[in-house]
DSSP file (Angstrom, degrees, kcal/mol; ACC not computed):
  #  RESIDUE AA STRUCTURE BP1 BP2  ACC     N-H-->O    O-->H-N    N-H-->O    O-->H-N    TCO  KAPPA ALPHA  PHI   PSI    X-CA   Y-CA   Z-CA
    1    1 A X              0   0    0      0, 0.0     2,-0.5     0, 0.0     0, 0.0   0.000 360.0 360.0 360.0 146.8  -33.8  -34.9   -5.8
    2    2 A X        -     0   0    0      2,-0.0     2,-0.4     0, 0.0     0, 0.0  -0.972 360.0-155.9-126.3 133.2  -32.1  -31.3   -6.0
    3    3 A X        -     0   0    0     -2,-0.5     2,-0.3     2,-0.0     0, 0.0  -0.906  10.7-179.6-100.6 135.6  -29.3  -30.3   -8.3
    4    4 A X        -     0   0    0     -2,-0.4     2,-0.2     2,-0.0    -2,-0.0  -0.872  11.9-171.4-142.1 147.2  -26.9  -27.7   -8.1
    5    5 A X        -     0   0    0     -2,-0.3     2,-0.3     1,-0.0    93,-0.2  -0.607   9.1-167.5 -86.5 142.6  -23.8  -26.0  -10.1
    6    6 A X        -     0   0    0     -2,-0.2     2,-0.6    91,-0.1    91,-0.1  -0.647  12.5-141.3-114.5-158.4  -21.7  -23.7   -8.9
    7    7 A X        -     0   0    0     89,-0.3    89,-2.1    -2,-0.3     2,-0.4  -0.988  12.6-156.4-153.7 120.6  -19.2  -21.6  -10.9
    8    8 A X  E     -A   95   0A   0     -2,-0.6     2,-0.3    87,-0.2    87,-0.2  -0.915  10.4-154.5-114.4 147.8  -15.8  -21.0   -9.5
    9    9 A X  E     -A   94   0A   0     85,-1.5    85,-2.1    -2,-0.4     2,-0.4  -0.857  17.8-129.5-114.2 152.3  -13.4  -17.5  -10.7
   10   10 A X  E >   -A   93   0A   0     -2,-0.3     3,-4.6    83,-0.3    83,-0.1  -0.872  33.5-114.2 -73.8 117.1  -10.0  -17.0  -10.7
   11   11 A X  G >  S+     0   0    0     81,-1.0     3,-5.0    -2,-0.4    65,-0.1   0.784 117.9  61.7 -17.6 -61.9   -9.3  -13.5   -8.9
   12   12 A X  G 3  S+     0   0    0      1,-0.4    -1,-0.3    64,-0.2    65,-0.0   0.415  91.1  62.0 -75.0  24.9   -8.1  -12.3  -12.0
   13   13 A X  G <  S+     0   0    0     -3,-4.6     2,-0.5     2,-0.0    -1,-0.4   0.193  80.9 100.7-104.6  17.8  -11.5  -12.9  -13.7
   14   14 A X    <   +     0   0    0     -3,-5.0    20,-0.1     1,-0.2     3,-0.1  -0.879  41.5 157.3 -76.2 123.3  -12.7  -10.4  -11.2
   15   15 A X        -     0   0    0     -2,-0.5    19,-1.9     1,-0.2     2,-0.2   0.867  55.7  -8.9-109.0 -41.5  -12.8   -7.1  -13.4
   16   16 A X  E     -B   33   0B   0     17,-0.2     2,-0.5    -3,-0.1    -1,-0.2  -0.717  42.4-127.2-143.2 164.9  -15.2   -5.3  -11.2
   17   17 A X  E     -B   32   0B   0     15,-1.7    15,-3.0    -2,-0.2     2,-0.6  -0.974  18.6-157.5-134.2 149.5  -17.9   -4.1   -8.6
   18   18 A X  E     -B   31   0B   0     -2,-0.5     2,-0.4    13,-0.3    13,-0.3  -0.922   2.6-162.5-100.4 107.6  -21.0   -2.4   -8.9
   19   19 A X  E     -B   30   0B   0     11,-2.0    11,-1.3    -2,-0.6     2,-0.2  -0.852  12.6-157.8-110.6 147.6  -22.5   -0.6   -6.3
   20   20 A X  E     -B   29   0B   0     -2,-0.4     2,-0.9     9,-0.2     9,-0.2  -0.536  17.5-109.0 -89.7 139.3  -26.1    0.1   -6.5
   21   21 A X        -     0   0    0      7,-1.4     6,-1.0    -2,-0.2     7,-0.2  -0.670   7.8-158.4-105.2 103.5  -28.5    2.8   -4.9
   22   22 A X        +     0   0    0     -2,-0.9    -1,-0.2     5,-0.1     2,-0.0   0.335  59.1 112.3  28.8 -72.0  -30.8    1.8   -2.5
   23   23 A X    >>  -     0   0    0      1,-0.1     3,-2.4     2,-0.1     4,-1.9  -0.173  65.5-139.7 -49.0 101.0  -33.4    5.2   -3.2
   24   24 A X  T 34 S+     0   0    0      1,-0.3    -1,-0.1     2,-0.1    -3,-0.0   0.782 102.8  42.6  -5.2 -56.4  -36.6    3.6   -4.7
   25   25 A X  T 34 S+     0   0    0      1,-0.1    -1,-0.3     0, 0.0    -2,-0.1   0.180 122.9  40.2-105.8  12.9  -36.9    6.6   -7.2
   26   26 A X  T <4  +     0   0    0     -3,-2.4    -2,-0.1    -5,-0.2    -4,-0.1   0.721  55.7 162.9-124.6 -69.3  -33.0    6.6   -8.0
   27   27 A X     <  +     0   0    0     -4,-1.9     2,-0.3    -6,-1.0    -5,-0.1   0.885  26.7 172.2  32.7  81.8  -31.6    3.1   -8.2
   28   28 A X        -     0   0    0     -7,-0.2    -7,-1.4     2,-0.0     2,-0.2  -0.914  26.8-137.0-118.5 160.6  -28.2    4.5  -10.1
   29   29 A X  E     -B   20   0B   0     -2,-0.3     2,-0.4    -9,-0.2    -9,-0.2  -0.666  20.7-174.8-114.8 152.1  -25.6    2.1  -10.6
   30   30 A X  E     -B   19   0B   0    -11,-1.3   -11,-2.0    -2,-0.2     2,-0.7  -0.997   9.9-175.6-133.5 147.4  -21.4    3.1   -9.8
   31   31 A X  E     -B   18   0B   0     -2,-0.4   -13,-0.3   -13,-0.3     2,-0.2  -0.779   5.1-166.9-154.9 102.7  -19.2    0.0  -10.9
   32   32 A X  E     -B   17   0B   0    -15,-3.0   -15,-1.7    -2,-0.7     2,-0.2  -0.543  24.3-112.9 -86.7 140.3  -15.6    0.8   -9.9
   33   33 A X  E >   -B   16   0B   0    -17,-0.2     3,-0.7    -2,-0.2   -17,-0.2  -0.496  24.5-131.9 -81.3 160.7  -12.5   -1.6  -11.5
   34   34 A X  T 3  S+     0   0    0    -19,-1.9    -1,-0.1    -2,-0.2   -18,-0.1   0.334 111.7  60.0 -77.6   7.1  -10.8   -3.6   -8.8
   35   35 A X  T 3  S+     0   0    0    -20,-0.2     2,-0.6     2,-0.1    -1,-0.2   0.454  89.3  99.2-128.7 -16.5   -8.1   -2.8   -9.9
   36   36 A X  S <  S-     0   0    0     -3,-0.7    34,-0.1     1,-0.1     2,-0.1  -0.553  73.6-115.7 -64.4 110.9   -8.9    1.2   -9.3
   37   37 A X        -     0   0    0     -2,-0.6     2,-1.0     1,-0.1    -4,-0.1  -0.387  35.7-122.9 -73.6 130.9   -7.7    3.4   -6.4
   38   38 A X        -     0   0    0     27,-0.1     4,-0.2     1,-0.1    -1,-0.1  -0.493  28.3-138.6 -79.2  94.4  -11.0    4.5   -4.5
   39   39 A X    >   -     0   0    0     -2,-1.0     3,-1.6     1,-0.1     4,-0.3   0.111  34.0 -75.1 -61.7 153.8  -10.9    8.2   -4.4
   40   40 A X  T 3  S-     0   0    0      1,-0.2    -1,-0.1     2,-0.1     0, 0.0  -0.308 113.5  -2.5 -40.2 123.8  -12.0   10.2   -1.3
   41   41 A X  T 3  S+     0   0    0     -3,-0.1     4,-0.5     1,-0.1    -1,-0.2   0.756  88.2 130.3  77.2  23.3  -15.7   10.2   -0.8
   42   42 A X  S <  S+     0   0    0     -3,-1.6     5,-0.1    -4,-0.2    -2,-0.1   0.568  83.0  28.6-105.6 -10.9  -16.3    8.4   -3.7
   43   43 A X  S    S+     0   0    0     -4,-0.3    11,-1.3    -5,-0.1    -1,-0.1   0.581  95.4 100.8-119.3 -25.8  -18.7    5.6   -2.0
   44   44 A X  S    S-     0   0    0      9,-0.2     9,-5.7    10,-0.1     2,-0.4   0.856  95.2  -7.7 -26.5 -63.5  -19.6    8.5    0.6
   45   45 A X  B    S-C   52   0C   0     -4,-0.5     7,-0.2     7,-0.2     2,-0.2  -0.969  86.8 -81.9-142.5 161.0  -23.3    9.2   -1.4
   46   46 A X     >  -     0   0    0      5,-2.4     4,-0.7    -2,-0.4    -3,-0.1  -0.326  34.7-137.9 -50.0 126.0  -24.8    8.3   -4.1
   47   47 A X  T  4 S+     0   0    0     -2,-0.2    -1,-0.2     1,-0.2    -3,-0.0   0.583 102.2  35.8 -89.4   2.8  -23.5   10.2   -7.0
   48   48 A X  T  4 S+     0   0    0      3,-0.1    -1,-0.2   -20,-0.1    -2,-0.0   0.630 135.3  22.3-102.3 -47.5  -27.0   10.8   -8.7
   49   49 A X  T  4 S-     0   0    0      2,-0.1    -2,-0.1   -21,-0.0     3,-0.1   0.787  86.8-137.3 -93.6 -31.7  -29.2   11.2   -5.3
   50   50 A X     <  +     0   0    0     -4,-0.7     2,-0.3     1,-0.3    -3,-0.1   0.698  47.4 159.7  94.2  29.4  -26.6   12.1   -3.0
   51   51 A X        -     0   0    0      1,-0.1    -5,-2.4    -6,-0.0    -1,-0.3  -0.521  58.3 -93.1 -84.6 140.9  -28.4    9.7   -0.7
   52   52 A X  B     +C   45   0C   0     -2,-0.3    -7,-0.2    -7,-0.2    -1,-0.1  -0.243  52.3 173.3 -49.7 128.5  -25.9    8.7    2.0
   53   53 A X  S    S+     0   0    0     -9,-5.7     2,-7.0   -10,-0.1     8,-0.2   0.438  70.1  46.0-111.8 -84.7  -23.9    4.9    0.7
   54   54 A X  S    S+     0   0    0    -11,-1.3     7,-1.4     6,-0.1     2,-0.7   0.377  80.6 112.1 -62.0  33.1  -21.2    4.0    3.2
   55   55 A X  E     +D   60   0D   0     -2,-7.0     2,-0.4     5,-0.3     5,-0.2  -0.913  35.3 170.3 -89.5 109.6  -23.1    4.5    6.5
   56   56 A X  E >  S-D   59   0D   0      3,-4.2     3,-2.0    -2,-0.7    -2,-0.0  -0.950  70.4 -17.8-139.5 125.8  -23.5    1.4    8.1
   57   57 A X  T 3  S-     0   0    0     -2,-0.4    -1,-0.1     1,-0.2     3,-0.1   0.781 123.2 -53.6  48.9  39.0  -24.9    1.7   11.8
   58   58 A X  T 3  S+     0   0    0      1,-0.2     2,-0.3     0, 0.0    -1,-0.2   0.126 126.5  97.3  93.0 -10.3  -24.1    5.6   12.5
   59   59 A X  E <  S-D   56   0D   0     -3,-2.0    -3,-4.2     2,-0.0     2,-0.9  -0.780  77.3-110.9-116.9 159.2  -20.2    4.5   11.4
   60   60 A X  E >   +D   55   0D   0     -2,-0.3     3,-0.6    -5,-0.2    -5,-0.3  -0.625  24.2 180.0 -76.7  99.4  -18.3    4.8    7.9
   61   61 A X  T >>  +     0   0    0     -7,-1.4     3,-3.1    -2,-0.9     4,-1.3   0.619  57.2  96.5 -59.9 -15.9  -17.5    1.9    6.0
   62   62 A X  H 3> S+     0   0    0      1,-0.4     4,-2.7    -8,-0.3     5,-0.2   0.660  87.1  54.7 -41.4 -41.4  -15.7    3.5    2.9
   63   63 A X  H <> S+     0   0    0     -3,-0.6     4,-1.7     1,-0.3    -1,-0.4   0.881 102.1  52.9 -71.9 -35.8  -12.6    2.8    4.6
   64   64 A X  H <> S+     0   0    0     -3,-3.1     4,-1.6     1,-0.3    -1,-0.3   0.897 108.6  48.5 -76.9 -27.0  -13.1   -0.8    5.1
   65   65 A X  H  <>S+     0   0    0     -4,-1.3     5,-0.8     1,-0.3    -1,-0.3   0.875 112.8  53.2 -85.5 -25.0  -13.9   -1.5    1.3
   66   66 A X  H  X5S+     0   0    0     -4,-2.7     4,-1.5     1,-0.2    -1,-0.3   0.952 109.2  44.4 -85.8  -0.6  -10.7    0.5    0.4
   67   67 A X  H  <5S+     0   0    0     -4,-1.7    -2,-0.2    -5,-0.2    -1,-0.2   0.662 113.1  45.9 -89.1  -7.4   -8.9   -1.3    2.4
   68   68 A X  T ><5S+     0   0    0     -4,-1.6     3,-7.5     2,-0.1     5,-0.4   0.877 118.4  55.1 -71.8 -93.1  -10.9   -4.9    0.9
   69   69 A X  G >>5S+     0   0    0      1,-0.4     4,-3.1     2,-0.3     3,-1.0   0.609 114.9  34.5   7.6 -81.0  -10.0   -2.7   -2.9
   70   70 A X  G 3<<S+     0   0    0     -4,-1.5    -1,-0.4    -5,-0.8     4,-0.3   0.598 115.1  56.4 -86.7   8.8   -6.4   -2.5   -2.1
   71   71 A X  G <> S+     0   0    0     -3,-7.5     4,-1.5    -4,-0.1    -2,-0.3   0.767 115.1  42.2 -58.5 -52.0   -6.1   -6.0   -0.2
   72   72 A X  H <> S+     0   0    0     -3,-1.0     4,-2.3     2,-0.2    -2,-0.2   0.608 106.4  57.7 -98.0 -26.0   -7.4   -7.6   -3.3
   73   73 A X  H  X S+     0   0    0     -4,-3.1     4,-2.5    -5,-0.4    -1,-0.2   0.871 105.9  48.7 -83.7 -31.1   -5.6   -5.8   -5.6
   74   74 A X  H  > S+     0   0    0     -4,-0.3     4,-1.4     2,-0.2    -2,-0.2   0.967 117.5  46.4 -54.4 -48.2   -2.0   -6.9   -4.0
   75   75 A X  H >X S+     0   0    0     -4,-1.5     4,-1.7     1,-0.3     3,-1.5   0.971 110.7  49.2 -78.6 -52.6   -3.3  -10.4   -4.1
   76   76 A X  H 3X S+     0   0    0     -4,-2.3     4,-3.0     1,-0.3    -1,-0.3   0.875 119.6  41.3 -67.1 -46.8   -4.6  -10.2   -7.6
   77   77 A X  H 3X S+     0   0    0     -4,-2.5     4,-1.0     2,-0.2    -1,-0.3   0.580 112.7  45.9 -65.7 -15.3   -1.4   -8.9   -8.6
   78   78 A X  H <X S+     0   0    0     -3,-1.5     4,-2.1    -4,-1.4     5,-0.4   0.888 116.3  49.3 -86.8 -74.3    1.0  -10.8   -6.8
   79   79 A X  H  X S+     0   0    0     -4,-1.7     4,-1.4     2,-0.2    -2,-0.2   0.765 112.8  51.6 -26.3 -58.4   -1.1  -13.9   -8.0
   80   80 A X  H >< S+     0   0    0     -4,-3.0     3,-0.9     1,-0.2    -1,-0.1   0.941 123.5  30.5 -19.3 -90.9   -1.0  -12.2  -12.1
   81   81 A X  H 3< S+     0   0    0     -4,-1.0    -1,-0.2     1,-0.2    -2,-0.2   0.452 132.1  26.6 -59.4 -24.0    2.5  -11.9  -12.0
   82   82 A X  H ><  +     0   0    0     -4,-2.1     3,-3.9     1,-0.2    -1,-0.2   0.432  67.3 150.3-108.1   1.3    3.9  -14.6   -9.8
   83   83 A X  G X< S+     0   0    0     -4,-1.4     3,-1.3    -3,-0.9    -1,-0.2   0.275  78.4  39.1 -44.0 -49.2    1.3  -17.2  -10.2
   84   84 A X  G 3  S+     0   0    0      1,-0.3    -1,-0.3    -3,-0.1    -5,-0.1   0.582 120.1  48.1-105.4   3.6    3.7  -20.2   -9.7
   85   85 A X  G <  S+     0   0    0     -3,-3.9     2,-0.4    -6,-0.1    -1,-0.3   0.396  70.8 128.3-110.4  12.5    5.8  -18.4   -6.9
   86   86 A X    <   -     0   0    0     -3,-1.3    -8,-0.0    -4,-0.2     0, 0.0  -0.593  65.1-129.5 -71.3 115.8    3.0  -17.2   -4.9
   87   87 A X  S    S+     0   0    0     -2,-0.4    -1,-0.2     2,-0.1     2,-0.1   0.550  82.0  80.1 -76.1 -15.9    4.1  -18.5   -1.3
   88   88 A X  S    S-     0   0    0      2,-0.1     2,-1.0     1,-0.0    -2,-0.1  -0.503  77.2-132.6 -86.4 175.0    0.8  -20.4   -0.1
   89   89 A X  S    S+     0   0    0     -2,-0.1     2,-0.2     2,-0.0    -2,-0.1  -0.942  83.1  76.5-108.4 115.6    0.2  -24.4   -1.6
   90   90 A X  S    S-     0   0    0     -2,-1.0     2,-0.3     2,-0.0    -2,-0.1  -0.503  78.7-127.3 169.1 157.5   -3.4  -23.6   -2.5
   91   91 A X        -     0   0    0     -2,-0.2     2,-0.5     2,-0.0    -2,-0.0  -0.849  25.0-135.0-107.3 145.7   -5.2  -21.6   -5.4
   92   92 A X        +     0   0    0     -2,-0.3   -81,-1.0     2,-0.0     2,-0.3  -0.917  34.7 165.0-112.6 109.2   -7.8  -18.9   -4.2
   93   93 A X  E     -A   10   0A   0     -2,-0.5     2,-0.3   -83,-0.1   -83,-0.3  -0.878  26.5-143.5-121.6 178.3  -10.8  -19.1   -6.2
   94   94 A X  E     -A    9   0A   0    -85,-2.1   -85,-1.5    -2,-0.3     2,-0.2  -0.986  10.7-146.4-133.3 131.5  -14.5  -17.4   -5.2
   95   95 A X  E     -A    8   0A   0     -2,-0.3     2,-0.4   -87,-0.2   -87,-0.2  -0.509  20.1-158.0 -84.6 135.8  -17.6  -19.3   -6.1
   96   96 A X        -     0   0    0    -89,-2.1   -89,-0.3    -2,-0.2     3,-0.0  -0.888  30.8 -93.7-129.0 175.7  -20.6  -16.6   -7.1
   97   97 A X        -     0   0    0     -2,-0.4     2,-0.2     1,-0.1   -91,-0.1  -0.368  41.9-113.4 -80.6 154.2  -24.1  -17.3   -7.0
   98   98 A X        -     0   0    0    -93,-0.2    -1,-0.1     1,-0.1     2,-0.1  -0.665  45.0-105.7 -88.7 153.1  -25.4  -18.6  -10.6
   99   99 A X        -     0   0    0     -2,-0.2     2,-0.5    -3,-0.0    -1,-0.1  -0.360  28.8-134.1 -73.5 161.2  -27.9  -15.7  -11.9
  100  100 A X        -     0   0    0     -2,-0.1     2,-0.2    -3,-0.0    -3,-0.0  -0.971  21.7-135.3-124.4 143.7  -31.5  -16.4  -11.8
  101  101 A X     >  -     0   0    0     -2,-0.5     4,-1.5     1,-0.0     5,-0.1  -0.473  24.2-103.8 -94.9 142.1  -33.7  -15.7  -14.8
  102  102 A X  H  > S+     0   0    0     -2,-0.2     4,-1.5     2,-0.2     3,-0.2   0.837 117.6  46.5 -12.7 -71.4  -36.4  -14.4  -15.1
  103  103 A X  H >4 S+     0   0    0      1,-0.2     3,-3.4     2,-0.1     4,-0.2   0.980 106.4  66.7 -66.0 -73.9  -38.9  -17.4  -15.8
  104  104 A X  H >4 S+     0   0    0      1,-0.2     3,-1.0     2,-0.2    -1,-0.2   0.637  97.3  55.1 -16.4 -41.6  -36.9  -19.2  -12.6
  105  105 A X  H 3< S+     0   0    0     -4,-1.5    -1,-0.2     1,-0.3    -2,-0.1   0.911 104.2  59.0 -55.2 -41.9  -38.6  -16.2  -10.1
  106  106 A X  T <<        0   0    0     -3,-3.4    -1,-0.3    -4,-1.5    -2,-0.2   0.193 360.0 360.0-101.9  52.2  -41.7  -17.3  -11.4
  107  107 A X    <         0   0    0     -3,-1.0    -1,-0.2    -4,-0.2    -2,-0.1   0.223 360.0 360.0-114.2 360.0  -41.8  -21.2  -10.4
């Protein structure tokens, strides 16, 4: 038999994202609030290796996650502030993966 939990959030228990660097020898971490306007170039390279981040297939993605950024941040804020006048009948929640420990990797 197999068990599993999940864990559901409320937008506004999203505080953040972390983006990570790729580069073996680098791995620096950038973890921007969601709630933060995504400055020019700011996902462009890595800001310790300078290794190219928001290249995906010869085209720029930067745009798309500031447009996710400030998509999510209207909703999270209309949702804050309006919560019981927010025009759909449903609550938006996002299930995230439970972390896996250490000892778990190694079974």
């Amino acid at each position: 038999m197999t068990s599993q939990t999940k864990k559901f959030i409320e937008l506004s228990d999203i505080l953040t994202l972390q983006f990570e660097c790729k580069n073996a020898t680098c791995k620096a971490t950038l973890t921007l609030s969601v709630s933060q306007e995504l400055r020019k170039q700011t996902l462009f390279a890595c800001p310790a290796c300078k290794q190219p981040w928001a290249l995906v297939n010869g085209g720029e993605c930067e745009s798309t996650i500031r447009d996710f950024l400030s998509a999510f941040g209207k909703l999270q804020h209309t949702l804050n502030s309006k919560p019981d006048s927010f025009p759909a009948g449903f609550l938006l929640r996002l299930e995230i993966r439970e972390e896996i420990k250490p000892e778990q990797k190694l079974s």
